[in-house]
C-alpha positions as CSV (number, residue, x, y, z in Angstrom):
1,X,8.0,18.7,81.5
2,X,5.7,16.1,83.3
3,X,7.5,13.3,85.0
4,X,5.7,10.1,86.3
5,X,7.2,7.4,88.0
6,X,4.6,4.3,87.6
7,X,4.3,3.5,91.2
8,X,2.8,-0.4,90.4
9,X,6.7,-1.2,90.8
10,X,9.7,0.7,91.9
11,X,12.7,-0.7,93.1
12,X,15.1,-3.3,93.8
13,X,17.1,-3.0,97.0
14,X,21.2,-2.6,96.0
15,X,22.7,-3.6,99.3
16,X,24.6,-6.8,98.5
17,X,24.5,-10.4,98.7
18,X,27.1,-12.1,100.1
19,X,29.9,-13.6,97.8
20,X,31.5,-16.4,98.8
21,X,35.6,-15.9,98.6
22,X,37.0,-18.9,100.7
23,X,35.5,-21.5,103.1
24,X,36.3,-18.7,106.1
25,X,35.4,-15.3,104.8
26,X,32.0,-13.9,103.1
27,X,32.9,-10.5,101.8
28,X,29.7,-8.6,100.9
29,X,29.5,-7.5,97.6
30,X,27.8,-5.0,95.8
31,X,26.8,-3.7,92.1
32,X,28.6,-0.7,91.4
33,X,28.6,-0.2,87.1
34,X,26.3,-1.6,84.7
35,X,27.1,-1.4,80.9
36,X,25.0,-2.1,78.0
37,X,25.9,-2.6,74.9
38,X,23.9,0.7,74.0
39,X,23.4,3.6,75.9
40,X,25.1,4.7,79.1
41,X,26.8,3.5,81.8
42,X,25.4,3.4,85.5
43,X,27.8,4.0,88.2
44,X,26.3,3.4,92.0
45,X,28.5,4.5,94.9
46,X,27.8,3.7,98.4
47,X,28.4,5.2,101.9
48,X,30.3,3.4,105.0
49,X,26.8,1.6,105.7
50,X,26.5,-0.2,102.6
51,X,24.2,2.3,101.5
52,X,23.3,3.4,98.1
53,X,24.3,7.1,98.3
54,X,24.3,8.1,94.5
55,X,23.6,6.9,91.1
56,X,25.3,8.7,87.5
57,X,23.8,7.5,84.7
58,X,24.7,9.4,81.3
59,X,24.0,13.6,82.6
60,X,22.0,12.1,85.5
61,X,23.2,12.4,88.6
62,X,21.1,10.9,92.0
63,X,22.3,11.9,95.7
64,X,19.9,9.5,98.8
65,X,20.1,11.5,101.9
66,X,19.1,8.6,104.9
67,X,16.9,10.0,108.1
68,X,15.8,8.2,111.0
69,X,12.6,7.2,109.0
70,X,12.6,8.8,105.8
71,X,15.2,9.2,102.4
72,X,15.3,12.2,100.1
73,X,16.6,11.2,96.5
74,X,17.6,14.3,95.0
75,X,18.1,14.2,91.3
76,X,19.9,16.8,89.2
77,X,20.8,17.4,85.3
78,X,23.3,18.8,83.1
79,X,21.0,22.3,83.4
80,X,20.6,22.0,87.4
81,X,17.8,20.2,89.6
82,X,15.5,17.6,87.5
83,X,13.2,16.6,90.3
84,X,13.1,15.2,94.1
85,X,11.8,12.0,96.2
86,X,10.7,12.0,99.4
87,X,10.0,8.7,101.5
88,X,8.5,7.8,104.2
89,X,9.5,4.4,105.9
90,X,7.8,2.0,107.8
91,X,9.7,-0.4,110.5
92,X,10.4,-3.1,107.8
93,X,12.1,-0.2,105.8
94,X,9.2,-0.2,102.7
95,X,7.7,3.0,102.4
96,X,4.5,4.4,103.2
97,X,4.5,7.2,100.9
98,X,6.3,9.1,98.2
99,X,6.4,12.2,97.4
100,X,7.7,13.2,94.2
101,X,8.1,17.3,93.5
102,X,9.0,18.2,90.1
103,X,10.3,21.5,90.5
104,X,12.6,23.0,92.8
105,X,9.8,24.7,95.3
106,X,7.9,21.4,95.4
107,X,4.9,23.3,94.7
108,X,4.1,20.7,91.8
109,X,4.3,17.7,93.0
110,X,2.9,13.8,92.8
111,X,2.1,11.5,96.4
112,X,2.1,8.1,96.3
113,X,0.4,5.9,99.5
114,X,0.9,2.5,100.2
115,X,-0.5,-0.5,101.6
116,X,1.2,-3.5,103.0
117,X,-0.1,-7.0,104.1
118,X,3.4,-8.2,106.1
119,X,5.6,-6.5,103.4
120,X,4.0,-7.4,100.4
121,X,2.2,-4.3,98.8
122,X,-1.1,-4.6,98.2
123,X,-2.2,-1.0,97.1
124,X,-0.6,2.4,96.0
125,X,-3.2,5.1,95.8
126,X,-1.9,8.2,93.9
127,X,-3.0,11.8,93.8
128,X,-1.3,15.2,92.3
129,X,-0.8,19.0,92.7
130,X,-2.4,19.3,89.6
131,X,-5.9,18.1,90.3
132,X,-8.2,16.3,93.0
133,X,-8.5,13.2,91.4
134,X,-7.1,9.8,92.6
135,X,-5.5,6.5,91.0
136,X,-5.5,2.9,92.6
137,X,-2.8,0.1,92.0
138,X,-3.8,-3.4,93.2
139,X,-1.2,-6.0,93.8
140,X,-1.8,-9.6,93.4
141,X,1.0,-12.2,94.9
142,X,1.8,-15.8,94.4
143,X,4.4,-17.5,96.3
144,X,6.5,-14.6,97.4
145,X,6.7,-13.1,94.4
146,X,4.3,-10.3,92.6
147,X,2.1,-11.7,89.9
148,X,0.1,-8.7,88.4
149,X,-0.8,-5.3,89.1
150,X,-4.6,-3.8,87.9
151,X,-5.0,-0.3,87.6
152,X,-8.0,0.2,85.4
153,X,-7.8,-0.6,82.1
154,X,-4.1,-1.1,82.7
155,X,-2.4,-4.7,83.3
156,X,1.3,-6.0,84.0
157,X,1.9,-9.5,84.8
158,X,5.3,-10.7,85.7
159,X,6.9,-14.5,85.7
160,X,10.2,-15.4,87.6
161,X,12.6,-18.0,87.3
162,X,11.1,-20.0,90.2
163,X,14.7,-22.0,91.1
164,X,16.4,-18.9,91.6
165,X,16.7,-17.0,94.2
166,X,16.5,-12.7,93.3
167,X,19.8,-11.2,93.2
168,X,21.3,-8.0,92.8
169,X,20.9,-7.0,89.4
170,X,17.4,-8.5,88.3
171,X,14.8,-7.1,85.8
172,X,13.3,-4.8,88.4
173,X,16.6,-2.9,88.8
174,X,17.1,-3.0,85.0
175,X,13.7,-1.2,84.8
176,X,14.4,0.9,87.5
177,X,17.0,3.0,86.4
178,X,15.6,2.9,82.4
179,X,18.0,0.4,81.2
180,X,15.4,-1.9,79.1
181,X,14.5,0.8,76.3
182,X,10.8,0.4,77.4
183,X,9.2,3.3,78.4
184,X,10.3,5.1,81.3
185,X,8.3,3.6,84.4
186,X,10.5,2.7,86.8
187,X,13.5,5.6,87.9
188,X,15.5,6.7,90.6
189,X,14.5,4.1,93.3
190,X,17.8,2.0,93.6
191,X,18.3,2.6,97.6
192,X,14.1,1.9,98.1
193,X,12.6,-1.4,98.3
194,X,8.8,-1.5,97.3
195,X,8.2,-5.0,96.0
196,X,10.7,-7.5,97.8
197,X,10.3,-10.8,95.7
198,X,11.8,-14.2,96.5
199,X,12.3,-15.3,92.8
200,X,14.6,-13.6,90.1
201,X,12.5,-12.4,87.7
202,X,12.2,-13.8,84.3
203,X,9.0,-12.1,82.0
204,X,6.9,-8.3,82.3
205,X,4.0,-8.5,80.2
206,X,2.2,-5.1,80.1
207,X,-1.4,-4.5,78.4
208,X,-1.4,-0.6,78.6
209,X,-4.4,1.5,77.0
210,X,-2.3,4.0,75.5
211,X,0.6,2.0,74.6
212,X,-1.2,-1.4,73.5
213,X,0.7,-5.0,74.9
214,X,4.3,-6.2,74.9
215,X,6.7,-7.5,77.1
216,X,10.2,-7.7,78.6
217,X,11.9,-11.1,78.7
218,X,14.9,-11.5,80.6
219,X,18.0,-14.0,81.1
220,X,21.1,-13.9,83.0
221,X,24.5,-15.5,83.8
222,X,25.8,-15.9,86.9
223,X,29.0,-16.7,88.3
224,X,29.8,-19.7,91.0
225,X,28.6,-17.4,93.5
226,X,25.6,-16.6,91.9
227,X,26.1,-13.0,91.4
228,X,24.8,-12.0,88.4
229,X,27.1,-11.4,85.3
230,X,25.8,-10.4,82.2
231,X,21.8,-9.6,82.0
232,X,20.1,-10.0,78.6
233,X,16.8,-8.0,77.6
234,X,14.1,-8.9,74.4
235,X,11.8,-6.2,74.1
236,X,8.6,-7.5,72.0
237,X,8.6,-4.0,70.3
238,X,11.8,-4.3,68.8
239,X,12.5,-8.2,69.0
240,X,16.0,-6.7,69.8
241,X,18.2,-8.2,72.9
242,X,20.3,-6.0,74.6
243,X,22.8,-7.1,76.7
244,X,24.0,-5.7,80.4
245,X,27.7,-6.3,82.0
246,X,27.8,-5.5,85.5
247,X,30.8,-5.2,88.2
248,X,31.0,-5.6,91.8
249,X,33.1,-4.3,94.9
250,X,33.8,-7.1,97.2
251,X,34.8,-6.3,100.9
């Protein structure tokens, strides 16, 4: 089975914002099961660092191994090993490649290279075991935040709720670990940071050759701390919203 992971966008950083409990003490909190209202449940579990160590979602099961500069996401099935991620980090923790082997060997595999001005990506170049050729991503920014991403004929813009500030729990870790019902670009990239926004994001608008165009709207409640609540999803395709309860573990 082929497996591609879209590499325009990949991740949303789980380690937690602050919630506020008293005037004196801050405990950190962080995202630990989201619920839709179809489909299953993600459970993320975390090491004594604060560290997303694994991920479960339905008969997916996600293990992040941390070296000094790399992580190896390990992903397994209900029939054994699905496929593996290999990063390689940079000093601001963004990585300068991936590597992503679909079978157990690694033998078949897809690499993933990217550029940075500061730590906002400006390029991924892709390439594969299973020919020579090349793809280019290139990333436009506007005020902190990602605006579009060209990759030949392909498009996706994105719009953000520009009086708030992103949170745990946003679109991009919706998409991330397949949430949205759209199709399946963004996985197994909840400890990895690619595209570090300051805005929560509110609108994906994708203009894909083989797909055609839709979009992904999203809204959210938060409490008084401004962790996120409940996310909502309205997939163009379907003109169906789907909604997402999530939980936290404050220390």
């Amino acid at each position: 089975m082929k497996r591609i992971i879209t590499p325009m966008i990949l991740a949303f950083s789980l380690t937690g914002a602050g919630c506020k409990k008293d005037k004196d003490t801050k405990p950190v909190c962080q995202l630990t099961v989201i619920t839709p209202d179809r489909g299953g449940v993600a459970n993320l579990y975390y090491d004594d660092q604060g560290r997303l160590n694994m991920m479960r979602i339905s008969d997916r099961e996600i293990k992040y191994e941390y070296r000094s500069d790399s992580i190896i996401a390990t992903e397994t099935k209900s029939l054994g090993f699905y496929q593996r991620l290999k990063y390689k980090m940079n000093a601001n923790g963004l990585p300068l490649s991936i590597r992503q082997e679909i079978n157990i060997t690694g033998s078949q595999w897809f690499q993933r290279n990217f550029e940075y001005n500061g730590t906002e990506v400006t390029k991924t170049v892709t390439s594969s075991s299973a020919n020579s050729g090349t793809q280019t991503y290139e990333y436009s920014w506007n005020n902190g935040n990602l605006a579009k991403v060209v990759e030949g004929p392909n498009e996706w813009k994105y719009e953000y709720y520009t009086d708030k500030e992103r949170v745990q729990g946003d679109g991009f870790l919706i998409e991330m670990i397949s949430l949205s019902g759209s199709i399946a670009m963004y996985t197994l990239n909840g400890a990895i940071e690619i595209v570090r926004n300051r805005n929560l994001l509110k609108k994906m608008e994708h203009t894909l050759l083989n797909t055609g165009s839709y979009s992904i709207s999203y809204e959210y409640d938060a409490d008084k701390d401004g962790k996120i609540e409940k996310a909502y999803m309205l997939n163009s395709n379907s003109n169906i919203k789907t909604q997402l309860d999530y939980q936290y573990q404050c220390k």
